[in-house]
N, C-alpha and C positions, 0 to 999 in steps of 0.2 A: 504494500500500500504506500501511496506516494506522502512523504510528510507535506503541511501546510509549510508556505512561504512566510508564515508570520514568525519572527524569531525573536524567542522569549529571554530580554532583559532582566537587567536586577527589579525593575520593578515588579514585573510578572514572577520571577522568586518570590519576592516580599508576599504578593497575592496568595500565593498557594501555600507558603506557609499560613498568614492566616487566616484562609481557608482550612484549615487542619486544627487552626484553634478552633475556628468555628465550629467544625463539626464534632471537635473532643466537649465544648462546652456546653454543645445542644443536646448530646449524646444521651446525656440524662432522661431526658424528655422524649426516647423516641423509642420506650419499649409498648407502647399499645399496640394492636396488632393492628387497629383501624389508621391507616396514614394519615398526617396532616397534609393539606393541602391550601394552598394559596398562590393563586397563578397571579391576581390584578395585576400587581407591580412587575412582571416581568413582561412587559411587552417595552419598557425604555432600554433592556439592554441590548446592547450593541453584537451585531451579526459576528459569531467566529469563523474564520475561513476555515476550510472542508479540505481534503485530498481530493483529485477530479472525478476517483471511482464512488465518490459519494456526493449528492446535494449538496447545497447550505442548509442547514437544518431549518430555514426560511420556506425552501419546497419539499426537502423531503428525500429519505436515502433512493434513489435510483427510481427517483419519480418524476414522469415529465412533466416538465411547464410547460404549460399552454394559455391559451386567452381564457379560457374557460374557468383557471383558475383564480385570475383576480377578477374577472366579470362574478364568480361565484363570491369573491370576499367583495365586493362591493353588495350585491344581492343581499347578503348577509347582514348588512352592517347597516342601510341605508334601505332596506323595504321591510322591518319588522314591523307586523301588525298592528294597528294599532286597537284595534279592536280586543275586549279580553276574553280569552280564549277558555271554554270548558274544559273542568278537567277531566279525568279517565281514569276514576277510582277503583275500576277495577281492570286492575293490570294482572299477570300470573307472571311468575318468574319461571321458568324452564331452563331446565339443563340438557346435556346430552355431549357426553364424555366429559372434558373437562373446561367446556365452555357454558355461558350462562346467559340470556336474551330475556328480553320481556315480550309479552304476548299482551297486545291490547286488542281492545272489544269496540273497534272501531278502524275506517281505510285509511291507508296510508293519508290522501288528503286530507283526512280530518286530522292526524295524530302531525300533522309536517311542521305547522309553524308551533306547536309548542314545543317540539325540539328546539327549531331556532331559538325559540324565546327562553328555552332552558341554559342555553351557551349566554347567550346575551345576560342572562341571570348571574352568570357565574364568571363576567367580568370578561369571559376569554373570544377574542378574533377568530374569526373562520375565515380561510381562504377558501374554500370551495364549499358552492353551496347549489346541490342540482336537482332540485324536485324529482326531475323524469327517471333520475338514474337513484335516487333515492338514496343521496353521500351526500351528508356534513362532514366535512374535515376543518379541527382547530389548526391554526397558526402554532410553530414549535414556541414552546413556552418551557421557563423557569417555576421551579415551586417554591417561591420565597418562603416556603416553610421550615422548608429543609433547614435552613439559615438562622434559627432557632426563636431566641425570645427578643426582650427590647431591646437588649446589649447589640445585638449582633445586627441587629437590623439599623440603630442607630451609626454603627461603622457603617454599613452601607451606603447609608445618606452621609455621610460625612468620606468616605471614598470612593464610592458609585460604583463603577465598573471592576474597581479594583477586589470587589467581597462577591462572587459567583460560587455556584454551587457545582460547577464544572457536568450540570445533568439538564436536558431540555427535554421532553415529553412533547407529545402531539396524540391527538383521539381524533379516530374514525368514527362516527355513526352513520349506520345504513339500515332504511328502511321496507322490508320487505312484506309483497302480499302472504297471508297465513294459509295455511292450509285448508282451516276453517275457512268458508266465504263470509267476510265483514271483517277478518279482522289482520293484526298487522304486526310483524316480529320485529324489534329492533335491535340490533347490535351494536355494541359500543366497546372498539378497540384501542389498546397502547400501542405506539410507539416509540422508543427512548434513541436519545445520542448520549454518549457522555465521551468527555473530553477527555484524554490520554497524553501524557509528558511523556515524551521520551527521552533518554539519556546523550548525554552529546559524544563528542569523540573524544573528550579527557572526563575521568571520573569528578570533578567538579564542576566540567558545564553540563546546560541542560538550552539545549538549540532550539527545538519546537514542540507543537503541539497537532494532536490530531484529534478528527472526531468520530469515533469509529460506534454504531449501531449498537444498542443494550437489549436484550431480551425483555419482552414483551412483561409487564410489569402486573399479574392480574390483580394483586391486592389494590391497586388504583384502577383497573376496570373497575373491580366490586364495587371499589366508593361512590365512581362518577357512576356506574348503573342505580348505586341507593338514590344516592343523588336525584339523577332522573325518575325511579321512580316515587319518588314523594312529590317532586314538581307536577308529577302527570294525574299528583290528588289523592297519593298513598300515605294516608299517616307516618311520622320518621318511625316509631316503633313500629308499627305492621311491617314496615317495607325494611326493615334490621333482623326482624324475624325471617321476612321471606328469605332475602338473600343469604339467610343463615343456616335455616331448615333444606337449603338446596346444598345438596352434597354428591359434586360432578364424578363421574368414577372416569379410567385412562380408557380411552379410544384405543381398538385394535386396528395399527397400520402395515402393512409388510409393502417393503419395495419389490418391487418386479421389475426385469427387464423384458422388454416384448420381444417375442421371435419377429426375424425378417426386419426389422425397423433400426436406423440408427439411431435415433433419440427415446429410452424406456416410455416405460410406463408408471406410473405407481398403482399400487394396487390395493384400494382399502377393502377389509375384511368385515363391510356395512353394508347396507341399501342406500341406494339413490338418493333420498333426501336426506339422513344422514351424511351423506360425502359432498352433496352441494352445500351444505353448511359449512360443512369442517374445511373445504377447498375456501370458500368464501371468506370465511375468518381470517385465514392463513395468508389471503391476499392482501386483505386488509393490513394486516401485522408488518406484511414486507412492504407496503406503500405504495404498491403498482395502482397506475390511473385502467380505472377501468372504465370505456369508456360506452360499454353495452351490456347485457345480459338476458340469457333466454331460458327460464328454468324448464320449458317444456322440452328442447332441445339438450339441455345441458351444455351448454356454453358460455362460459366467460369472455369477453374479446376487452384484450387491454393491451396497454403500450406501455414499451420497457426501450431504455436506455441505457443498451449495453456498456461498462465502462471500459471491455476492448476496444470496443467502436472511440470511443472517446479520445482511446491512448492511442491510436491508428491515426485516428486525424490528426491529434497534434506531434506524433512525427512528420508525416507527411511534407515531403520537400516545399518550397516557395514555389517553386514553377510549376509543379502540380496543381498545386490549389489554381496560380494563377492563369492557367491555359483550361483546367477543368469549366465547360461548359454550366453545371449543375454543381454549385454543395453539398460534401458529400453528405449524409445524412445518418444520425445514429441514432435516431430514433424509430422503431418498431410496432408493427404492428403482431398481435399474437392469441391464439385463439385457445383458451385451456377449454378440454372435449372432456366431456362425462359420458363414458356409457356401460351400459349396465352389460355383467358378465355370470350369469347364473346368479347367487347371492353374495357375491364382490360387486365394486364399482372400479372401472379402468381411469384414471384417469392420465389424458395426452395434451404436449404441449405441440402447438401447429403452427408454423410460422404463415405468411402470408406469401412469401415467394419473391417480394419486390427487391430483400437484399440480398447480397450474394453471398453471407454469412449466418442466414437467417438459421441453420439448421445448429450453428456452432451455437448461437445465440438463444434457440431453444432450449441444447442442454443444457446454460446456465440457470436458464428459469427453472427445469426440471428440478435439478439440483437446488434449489434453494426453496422451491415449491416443497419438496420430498422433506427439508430437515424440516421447515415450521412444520406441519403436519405430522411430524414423530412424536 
């Protein structure tokens, strides 16, 4: 992975040490099992630069920008309702393996803008915000929590940038039709970055930083799902109970390779609509733009942004570039296929055919597809 070109001064030392006070002095306070949480204030801190095979945690690890996404944070931010919206007291929590959704008793249209109004409730920006395809996504965000009590928060406002918690988060919600007709499943996913020092080329310095992907955080799924369910009109005790009496058990996955094909398969050991969830989550989690979906066909169709593709370009000679007709293009189209296999589900990743690496570029999805869903 390529280091960041930001190279960390004495002053960036001074930070990280205390940042280390910080967290030895907050430490006290942070054995409950329910997390703290506090996003407001982190939307004034300043973007860190990324390696090129990952985002800025601004878009998101190997997620494409497109218009859709700030047309989606504009959407977001500038057409909430203003009208007030009923609530939907009766939610259910469901599980199924070791993931957890709410089932409300109402269509997605009815249930859409008090998602939005539940973000906008809870201080945090959305960059994308798409009725049709039925994805909220937050803006990467800070947990000024982490950061502990008044002490600490007081050095903050007295040296700003200089007191981070070196961890940004971001949540998916996506809204699907139920199985039931009327009613509507929601999903609400993590994603984390956290930032990583690495050592310099004498055992006293320390040259840069990176920001490399954190494993999906579920005890901050659970909060921000409590969360929404009390906003959607669940009493906080009822909905402390619900998501507490749901007790997810491990999904059976085994990888497969397919005969005849050079890109596998995986192969989950469920039915259909179990494996359209469990793929669906997984998507979410790795932060692919999905930019369609067909549950009756079993299709995902999303665009990925290979970071070979990225490092190809930028070798790429000068007179290449500048005698090429077209720029080259690294970004993809790709179509993950569900189909059912006695009582397994296959699941294929399918390129589109337009690049001329597209097949190299599906293993990598397989491959990162295959480990979330382990």
């Amino acid at each position: 992975m390529e280091l960041s070109k930001r190279q960390l001064t004495w002053p960036v030392l001074c930070r990280s040490a205390i940042v280390l006070s910080v967290v030895l002095l907050s430490a006290c306070g942070t054995l409950s099992n329910t997390p703290k949480i506090d996003y407001r204030s982190s939307r004034t801190l300043p973007p860190l630069e990324v390696p090129p095979d990952l985002s800025a945690p601004e878009t998101g690890p190997l997620l494409a920008t497109s218009a859709i996404n700030s047309a989606g944070k504009a959407a977001a931010t500038t057409h909430l309702p203003a009208t007030v919206i009923p609530d939907f007291p009766d939610v259910a929590v469901r599980t199924d393996g070791t993931e957890y959704w709410l089932e409300v008793k109402a269509t997605p249209d009815q249930v859409w803008n008090k998602v939005i109004q539940f973000w906008a409730k809870e201080g945090i920006s959305l960059v994308k915000s798409d009725k049709t395809l039925g994805i909220v996504e937050t803006d990467w965000l800070e947990n000024i929590a982490l950061l502990g009590g008044k002490f600490e928060r007081s050095l903050r406002k007295i040296l700003g940038s200089v007191i981070t918690t070196g961890k940004k988060d971001k949540y998916r919600t996506r809204l699907e039709k139920g199985l039931q007709p009327g009613t509507t499943e929601i999903y609400l996913t993590h994603q984390g970055m956290v930032e990583v020092v690495l050592p310099g080329k004498t055992p006293t310095e320390v040259e840069s930083s990176v920001w490399q992907p954190a494993p999906p955080d579920h005890s901050l799924e659970a909060e921000m799902l409590k969360r929404l369910l009390v906003f959607l009109g669940t009493p906080e005790q009822r909905a402390v109970s619900k998501i507490a009496a749901a007790k997810p058990d491990q999904p059976v996955v085994s990888i497969q390779k397919a005969q005849n094909q050079q890109i596998g398969s995986i192969q989950l050991a469920e039915n259909f609509e179990r494996s359209w969830r469990h793929v669906g989550l997984a998507l979410d989690r790795l932060g692919f733009t999905v930019v369609d979906r067909n549950r009756q066909k079993g299709v995902y169709y999303i665009r990925y942004i290979d970071p070979e593709s990225i490092k190809a370009q930028k070798d790429s000679s000068f007179f290449s570039k500048f005698f090429s007709k077209k720029p080259a293009t690294v970004e993809g189209s790709y179509r993950i296929q569900l189909t059912i296999s006695g009582k397994n589900t296959l699941v294929h990743v399918i390129g589109d055919g337009t690049q001329a690496d597209s097949k190299k570029t599906a293993q990598r999805i397989y491959k990162l597809l295959a480990e979330k869903l382990q």
